[in-house]
C-alpha positions as CSV (number, residue, x, y, z in Angstrom):
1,X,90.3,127.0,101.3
2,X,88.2,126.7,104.7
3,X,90.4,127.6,108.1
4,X,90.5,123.5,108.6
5,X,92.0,122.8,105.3
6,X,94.8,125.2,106.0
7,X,95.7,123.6,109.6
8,X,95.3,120.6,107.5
9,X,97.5,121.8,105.1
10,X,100.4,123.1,107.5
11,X,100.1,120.2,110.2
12,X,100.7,117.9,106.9
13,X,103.7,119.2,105.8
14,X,105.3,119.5,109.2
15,X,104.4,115.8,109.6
16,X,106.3,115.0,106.3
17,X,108.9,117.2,106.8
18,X,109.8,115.0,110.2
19,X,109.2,111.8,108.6
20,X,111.7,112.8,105.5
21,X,114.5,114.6,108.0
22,X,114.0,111.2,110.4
23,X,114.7,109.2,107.0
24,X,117.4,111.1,105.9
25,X,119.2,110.7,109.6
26,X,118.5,107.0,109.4
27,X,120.4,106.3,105.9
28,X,123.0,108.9,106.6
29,X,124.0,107.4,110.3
30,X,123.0,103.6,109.6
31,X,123.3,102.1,106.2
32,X,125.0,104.4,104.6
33,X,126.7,106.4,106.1
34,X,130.2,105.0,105.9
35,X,130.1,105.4,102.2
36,X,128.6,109.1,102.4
37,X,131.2,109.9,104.9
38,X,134.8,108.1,106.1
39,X,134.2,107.5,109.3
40,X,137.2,105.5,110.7
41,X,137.9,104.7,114.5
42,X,141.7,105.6,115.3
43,X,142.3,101.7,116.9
44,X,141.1,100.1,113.8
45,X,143.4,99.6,110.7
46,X,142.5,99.7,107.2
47,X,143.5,96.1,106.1
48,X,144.2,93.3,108.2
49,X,147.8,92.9,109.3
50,X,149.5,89.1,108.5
51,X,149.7,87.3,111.9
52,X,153.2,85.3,109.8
């Protein structure tokens, strides 16, 4: 491999790296997140309550 296909090779895999971590953050935080992980706010309850 020449000097430019190693840079290549390196800048690459950092690129994808990024992209997969940024992906990973995106599902984990956003649309799934809440199943992954119980994340409850303290004011909320976990059924509504009867107004009767």
């Amino acid at each position: 491999m020449s000097g430019a296909q190693v840079v290549f090779a390196i800048a690459l895999g950092a690129v994808s790296l990024v992209v997969v971590a940024f992906a990973a953050y995106v599902i984990s935080s956003v649309a799934w997140g809440d199943r992954w992980v119980r994340r409850r706010d303290p004011g909320v309850a976990d059924e509504p309550r009867d107004s009767g």
